[in-house]
Backbone as JSON Lines, residues from 0, in Angstrom:
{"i":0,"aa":"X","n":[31.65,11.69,35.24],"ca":[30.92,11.83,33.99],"c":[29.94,10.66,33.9]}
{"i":1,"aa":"X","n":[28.91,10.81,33.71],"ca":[27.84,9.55,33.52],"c":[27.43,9.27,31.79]}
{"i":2,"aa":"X","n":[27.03,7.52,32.13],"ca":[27.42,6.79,30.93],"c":[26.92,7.73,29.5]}
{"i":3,"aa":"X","n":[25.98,8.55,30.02],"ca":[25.55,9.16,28.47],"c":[26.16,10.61,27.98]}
{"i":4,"aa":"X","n":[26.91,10.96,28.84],"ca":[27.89,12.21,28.83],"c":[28.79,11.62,28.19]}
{"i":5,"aa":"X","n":[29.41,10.19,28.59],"ca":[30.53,9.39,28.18],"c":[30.11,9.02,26.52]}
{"i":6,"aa":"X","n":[28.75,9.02,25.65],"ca":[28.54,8.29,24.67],"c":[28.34,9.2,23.99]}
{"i":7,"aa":"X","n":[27.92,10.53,24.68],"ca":[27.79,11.73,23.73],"c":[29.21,12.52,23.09]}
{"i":8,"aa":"X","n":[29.62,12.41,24.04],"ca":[31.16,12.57,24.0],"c":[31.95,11.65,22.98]}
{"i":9,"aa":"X","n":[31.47,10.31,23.13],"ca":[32.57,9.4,22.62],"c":[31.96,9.31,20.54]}
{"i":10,"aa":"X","n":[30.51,9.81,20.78],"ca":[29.87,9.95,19.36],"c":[30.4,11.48,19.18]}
{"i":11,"aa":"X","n":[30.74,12.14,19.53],"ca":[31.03,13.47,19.18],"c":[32.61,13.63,18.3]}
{"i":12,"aa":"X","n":[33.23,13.0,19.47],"ca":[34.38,12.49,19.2],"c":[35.07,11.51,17.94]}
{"i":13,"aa":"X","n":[33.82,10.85,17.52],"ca":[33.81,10.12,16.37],"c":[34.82,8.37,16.94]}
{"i":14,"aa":"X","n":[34.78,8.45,18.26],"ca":[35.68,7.8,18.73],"c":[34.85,5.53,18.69]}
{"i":15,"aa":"X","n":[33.65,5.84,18.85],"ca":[33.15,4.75,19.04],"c":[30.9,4.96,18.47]}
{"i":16,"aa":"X","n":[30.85,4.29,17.69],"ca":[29.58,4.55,17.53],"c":[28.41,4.43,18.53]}
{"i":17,"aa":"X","n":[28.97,4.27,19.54],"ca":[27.81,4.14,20.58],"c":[27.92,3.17,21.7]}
{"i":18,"aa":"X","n":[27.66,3.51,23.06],"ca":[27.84,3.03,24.24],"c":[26.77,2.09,24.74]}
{"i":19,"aa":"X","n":[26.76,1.06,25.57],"ca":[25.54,0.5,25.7],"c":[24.58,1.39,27.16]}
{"i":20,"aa":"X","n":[23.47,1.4,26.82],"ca":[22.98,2.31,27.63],"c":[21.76,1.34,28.93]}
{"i":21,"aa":"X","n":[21.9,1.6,29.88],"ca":[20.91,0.77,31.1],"c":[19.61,1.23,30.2]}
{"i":22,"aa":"X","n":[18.76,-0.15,30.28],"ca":[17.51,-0.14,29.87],"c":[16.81,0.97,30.86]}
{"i":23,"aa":"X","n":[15.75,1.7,30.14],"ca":[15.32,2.9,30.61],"c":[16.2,4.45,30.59]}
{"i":24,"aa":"X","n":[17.15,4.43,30.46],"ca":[18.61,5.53,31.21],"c":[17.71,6.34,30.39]}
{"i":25,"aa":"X","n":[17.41,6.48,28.87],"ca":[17.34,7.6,28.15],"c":[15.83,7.02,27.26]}
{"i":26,"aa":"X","n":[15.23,8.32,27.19],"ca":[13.84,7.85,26.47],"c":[14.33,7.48,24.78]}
{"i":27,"aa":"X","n":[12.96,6.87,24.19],"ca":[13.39,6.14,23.08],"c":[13.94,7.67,21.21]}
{"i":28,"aa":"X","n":[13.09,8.53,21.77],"ca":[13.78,9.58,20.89],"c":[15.49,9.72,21.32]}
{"i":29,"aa":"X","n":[15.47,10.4,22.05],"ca":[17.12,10.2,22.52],"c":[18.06,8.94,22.26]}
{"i":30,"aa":"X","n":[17.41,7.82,22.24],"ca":[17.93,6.84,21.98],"c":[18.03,7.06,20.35]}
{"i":31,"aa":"X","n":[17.13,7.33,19.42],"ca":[16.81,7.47,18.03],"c":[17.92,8.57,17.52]}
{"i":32,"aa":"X","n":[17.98,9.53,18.67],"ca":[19.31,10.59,18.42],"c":[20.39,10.05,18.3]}
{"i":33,"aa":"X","n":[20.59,9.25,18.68],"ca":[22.09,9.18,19.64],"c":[22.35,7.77,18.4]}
{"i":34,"aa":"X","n":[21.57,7.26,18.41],"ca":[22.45,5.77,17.61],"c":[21.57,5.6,15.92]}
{"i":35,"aa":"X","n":[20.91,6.33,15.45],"ca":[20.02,6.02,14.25],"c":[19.96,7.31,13.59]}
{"i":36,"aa":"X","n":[19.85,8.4,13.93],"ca":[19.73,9.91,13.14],"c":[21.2,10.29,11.88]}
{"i":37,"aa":"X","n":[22.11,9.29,12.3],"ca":[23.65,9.51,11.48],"c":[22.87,9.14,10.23]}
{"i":38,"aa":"X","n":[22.33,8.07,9.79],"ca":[22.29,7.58,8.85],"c":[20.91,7.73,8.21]}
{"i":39,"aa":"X","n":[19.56,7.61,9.43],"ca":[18.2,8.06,8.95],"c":[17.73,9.6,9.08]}
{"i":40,"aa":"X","n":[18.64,9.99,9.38],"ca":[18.32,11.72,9.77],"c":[17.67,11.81,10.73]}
{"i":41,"aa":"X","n":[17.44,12.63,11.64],"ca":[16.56,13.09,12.42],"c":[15.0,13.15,12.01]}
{"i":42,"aa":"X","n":[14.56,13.38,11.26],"ca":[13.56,13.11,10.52],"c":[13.05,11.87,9.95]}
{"i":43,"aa":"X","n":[13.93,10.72,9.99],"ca":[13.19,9.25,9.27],"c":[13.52,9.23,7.99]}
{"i":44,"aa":"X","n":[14.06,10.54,7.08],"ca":[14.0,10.18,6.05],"c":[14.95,9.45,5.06]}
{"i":45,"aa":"X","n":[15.84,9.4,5.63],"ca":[16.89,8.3,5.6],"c":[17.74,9.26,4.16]}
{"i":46,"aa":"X","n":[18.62,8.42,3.6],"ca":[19.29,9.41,2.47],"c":[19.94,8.28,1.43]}
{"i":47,"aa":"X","n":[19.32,9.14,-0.1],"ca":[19.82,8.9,-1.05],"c":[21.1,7.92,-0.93]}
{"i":48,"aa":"X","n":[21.98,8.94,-0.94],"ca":[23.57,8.82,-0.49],"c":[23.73,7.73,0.6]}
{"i":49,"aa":"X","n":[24.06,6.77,-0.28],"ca":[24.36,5.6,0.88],"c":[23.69,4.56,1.13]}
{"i":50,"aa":"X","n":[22.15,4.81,0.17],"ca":[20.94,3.92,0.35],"c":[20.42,3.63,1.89]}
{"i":51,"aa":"X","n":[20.4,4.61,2.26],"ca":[19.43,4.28,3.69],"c":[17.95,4.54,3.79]}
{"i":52,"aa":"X","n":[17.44,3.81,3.9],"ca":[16.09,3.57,3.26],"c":[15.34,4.6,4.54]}
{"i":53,"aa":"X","n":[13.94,5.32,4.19],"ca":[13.53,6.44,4.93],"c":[12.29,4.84,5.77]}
{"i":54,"aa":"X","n":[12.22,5.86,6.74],"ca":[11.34,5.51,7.85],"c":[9.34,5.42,7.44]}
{"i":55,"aa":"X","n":[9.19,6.82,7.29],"ca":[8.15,6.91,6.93],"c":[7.38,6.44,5.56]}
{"i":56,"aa":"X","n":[6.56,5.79,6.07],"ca":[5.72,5.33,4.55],"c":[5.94,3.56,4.26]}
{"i":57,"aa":"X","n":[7.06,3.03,4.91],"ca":[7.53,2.31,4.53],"c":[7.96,1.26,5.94]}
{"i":58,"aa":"X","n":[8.49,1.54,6.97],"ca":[9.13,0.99,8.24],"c":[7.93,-0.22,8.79]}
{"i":59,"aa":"X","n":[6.47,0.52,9.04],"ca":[5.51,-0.72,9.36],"c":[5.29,-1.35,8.44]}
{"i":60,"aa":"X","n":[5.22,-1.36,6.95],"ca":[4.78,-2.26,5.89],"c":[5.85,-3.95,6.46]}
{"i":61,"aa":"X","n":[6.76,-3.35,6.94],"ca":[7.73,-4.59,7.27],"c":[7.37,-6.22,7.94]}
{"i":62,"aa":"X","n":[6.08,-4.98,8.95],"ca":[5.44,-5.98,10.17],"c":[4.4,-6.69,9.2]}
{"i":63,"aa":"X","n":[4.03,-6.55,8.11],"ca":[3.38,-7.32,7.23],"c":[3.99,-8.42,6.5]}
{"i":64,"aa":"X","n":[5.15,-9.13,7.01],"ca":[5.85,-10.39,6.28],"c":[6.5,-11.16,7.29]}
{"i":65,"aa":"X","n":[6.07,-12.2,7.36],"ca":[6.7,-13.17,9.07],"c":[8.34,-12.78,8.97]}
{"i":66,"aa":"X","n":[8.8,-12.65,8.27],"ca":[10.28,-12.46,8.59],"c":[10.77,-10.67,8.79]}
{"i":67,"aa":"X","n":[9.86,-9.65,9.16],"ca":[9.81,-8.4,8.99],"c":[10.05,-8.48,10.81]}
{"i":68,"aa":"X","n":[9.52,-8.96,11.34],"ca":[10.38,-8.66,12.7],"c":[11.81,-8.48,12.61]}
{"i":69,"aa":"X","n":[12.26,-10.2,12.35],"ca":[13.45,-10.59,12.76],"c":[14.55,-9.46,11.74]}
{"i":70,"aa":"X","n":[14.21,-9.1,10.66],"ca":[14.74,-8.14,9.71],"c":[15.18,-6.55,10.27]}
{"i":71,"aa":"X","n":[13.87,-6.09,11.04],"ca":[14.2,-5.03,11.89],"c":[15.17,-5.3,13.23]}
{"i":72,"aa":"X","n":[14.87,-6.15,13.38],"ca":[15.37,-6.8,15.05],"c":[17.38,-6.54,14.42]}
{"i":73,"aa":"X","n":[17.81,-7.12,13.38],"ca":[18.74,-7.73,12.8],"c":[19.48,-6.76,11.81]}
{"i":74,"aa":"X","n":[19.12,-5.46,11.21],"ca":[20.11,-4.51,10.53],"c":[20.62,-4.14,11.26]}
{"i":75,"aa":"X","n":[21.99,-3.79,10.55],"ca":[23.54,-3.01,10.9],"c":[23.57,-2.36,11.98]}
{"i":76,"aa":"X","n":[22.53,-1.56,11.52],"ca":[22.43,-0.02,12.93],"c":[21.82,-0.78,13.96]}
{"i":77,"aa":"X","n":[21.03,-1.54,14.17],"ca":[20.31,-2.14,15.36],"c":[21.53,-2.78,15.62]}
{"i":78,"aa":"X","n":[21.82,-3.73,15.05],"ca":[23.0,-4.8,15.55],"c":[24.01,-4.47,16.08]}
{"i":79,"aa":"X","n":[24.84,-3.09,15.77],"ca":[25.49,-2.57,16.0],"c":[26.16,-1.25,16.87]}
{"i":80,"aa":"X","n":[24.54,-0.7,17.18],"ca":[23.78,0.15,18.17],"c":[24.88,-0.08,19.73]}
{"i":81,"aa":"X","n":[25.01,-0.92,19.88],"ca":[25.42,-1.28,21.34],"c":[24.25,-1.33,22.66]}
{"i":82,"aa":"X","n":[23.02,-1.14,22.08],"ca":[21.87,-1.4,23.28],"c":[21.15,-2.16,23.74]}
{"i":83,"aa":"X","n":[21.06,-2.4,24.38],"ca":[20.27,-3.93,25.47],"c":[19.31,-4.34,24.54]}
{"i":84,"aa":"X","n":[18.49,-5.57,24.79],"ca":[17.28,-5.83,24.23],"c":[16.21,-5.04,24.69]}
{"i":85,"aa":"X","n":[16.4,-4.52,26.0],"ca":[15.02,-3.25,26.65],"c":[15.14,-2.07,25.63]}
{"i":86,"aa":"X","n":[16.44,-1.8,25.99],"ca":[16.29,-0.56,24.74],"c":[15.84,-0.59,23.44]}
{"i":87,"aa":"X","n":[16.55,-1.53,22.47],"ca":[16.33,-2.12,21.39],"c":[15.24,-2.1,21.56]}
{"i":88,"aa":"X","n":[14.12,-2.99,22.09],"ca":[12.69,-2.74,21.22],"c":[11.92,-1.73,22.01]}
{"i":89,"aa":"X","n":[12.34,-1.01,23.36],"ca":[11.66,0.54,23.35],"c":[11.96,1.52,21.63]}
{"i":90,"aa":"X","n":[13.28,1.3,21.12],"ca":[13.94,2.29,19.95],"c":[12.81,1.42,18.76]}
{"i":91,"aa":"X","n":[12.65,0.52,19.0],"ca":[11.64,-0.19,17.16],"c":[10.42,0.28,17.98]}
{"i":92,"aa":"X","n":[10.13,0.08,19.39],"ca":[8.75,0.56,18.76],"c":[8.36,1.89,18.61]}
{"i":93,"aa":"X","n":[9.59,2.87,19.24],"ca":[9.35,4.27,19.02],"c":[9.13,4.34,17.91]}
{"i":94,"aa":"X","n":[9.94,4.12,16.82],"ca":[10.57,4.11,15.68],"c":[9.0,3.96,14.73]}
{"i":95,"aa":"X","n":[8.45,2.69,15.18],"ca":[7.31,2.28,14.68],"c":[5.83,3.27,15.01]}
{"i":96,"aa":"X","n":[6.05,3.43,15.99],"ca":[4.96,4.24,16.42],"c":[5.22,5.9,15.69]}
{"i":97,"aa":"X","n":[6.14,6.05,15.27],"ca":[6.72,7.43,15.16],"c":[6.31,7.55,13.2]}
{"i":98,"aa":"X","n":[7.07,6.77,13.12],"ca":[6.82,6.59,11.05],"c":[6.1,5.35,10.78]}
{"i":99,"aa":"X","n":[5.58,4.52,11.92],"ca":[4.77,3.24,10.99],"c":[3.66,3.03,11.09]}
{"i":100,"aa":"X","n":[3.31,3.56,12.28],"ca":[1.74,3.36,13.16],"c":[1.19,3.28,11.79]}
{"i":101,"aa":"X","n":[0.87,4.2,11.04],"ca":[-0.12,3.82,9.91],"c":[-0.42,3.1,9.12]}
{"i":102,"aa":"X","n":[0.8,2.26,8.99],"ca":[1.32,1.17,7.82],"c":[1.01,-0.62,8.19]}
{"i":103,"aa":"X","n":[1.5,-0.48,9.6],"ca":[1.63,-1.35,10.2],"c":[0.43,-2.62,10.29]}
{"i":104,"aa":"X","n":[0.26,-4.08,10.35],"ca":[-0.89,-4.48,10.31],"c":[-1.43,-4.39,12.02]}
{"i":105,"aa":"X","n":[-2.8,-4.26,11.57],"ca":[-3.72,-3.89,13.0],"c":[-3.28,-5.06,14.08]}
{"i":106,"aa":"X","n":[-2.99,-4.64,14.92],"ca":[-3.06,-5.4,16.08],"c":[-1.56,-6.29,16.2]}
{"i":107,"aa":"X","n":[-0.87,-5.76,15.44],"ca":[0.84,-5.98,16.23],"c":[1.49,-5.76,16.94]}
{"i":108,"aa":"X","n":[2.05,-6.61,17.66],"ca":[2.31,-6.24,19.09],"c":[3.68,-5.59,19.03]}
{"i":109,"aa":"X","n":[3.87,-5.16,20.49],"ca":[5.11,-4.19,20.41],"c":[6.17,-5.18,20.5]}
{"i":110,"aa":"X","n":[7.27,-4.66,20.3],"ca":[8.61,-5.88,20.41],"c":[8.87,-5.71,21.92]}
{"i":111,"aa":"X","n":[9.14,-6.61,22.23],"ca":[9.52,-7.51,24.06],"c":[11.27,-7.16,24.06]}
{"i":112,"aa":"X","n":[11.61,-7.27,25.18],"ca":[12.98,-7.84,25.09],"c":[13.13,-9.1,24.99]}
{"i":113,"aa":"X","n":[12.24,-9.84,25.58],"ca":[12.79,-10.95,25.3],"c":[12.83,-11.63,23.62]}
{"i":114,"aa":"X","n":[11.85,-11.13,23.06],"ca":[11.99,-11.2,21.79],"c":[12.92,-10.53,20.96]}
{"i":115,"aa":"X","n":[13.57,-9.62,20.84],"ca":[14.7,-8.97,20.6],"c":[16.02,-10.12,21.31]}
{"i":116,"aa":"X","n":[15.76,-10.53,21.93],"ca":[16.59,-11.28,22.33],"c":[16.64,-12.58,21.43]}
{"i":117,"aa":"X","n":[15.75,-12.9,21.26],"ca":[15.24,-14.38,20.59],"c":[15.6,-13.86,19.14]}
{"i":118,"aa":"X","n":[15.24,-12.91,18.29],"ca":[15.44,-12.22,17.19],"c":[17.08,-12.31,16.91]}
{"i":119,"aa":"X","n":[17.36,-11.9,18.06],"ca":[19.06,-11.43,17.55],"c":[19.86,-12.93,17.61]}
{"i":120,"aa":"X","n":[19.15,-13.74,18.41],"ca":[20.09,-15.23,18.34],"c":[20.05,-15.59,17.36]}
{"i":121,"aa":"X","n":[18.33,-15.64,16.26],"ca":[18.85,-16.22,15.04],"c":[19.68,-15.27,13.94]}
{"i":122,"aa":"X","n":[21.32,-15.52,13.72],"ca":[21.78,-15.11,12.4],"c":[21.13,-14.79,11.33]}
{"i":123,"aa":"X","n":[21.66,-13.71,10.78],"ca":[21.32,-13.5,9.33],"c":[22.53,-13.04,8.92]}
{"i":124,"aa":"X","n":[22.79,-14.04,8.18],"ca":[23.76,-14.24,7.25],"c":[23.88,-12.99,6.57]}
{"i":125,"aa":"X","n":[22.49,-12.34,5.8],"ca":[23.14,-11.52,4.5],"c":[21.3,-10.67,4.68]}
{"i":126,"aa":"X","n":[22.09,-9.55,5.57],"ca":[20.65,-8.64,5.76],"c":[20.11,-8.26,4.39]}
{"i":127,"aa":"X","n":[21.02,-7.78,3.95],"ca":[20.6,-7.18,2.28],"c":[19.74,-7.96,1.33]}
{"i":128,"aa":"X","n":[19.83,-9.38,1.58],"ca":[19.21,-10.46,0.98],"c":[18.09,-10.66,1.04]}
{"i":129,"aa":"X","n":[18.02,-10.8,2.55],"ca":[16.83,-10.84,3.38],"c":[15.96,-9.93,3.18]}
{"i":130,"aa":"X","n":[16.23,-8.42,2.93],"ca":[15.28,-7.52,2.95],"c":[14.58,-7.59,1.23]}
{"i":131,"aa":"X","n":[15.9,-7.96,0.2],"ca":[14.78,-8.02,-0.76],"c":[13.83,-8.62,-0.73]}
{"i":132,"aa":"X","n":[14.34,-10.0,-0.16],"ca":[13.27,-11.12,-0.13],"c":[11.98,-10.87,0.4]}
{"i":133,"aa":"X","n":[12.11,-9.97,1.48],"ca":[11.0,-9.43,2.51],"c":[9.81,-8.41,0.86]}
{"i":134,"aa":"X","n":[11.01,-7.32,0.94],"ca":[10.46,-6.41,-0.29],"c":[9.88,-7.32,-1.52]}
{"i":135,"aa":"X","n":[10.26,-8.0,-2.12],"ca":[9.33,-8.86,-3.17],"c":[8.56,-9.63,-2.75]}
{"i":136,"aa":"X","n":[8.42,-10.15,-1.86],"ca":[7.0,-10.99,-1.27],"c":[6.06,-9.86,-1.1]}
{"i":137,"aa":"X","n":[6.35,-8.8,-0.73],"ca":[5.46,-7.28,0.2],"c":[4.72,-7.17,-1.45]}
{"i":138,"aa":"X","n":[5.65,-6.77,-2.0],"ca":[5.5,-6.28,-3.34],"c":[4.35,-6.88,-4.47]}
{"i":139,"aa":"X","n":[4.47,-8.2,-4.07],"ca":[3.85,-9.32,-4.83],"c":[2.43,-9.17,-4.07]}
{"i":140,"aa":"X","n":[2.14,-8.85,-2.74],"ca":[1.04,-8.68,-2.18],"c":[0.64,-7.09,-2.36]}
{"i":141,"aa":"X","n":[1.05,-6.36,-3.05],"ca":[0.58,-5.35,-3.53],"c":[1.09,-3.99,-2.47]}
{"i":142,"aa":"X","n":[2.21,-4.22,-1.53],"ca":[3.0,-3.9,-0.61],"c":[4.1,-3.09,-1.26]}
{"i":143,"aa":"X","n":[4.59,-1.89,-1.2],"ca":[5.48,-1.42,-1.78],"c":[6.43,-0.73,-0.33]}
{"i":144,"aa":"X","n":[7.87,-1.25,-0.06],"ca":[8.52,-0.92,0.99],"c":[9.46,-0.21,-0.02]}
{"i":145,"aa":"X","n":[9.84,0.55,-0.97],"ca":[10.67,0.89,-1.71],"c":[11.66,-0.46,-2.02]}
{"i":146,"aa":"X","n":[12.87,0.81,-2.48],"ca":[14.32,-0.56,-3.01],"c":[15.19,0.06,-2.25]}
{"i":147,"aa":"X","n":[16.36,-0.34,-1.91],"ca":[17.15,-0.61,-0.99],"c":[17.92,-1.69,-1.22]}
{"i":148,"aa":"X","n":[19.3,-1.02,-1.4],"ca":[20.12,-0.5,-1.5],"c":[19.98,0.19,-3.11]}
């Protein structure tokens, strides 16, 4: 059985939220299937129920606040994903390119692994915190990322 038979299986199963996958193994939609659609839907639009904030309209406004990397780099589902730093920022920039391209400020670069790497060393204490903080600075610049949670 190969590793993504093993993760489809083991997410099917409800047994483990997700396997770590060899950088490249699976393109970045599949990747978006497999470890982010539980909670943002297949669609981005994330759900009421549970406060998961939607993708579209809102995901690139992020890259507009110096701490909007490390914020994406650093929620639950990323953190918890089980995927390399290659994967990890192939999945943000799908992600970005998919619901943010429009939002996003001109000329931001795509996320690296090695930066995903550098991202995930620094802690964050209290994501939830962080993102208001992100959201009222956005906000104050006339930036609206919704509310959450």
């Amino acid at each position: 059985m190969t590793r993504r038979a093993m993760a489809v299986a083991a997410l099917l199963a409800g047994l483990a939220p997700g396997l770590p996958a060899a950088a490249g193994e699976d393109p970045p939609r599949t990747l978006f299937l497999l470890h982010c659609s539980g909670c943002h839907l297949p669609d981005g639009t994330g759900s009421k129920i549970g406060g998961i904030p939607p993708f579209p309209n809102t995901v690139g406004k992020h890259l507009r606040h110096p701490d909007g990397r490390r914020y994406l780099a650093n929620v639950p589902g990323v953190i918890n994903s089980g995927l390399g730093d290659a994967d990890t920022a192939r999945l943000l920039n799908w992600i970005l390119d998919t619901w943010g391209a429009a939002d996003r400020p001109p000329g931001a670069p795509p996320f690296t692994a090695e930066e995903i790497g550098r991202l995930r060393g620094k802690t964050v204490d209290d994501i939830f915190a962080l993102r208001t903080r992100i959201s009222a600075d956005l906000r104050r610049k006339g930036i609206d990322v919704g509310r959450y949670p």
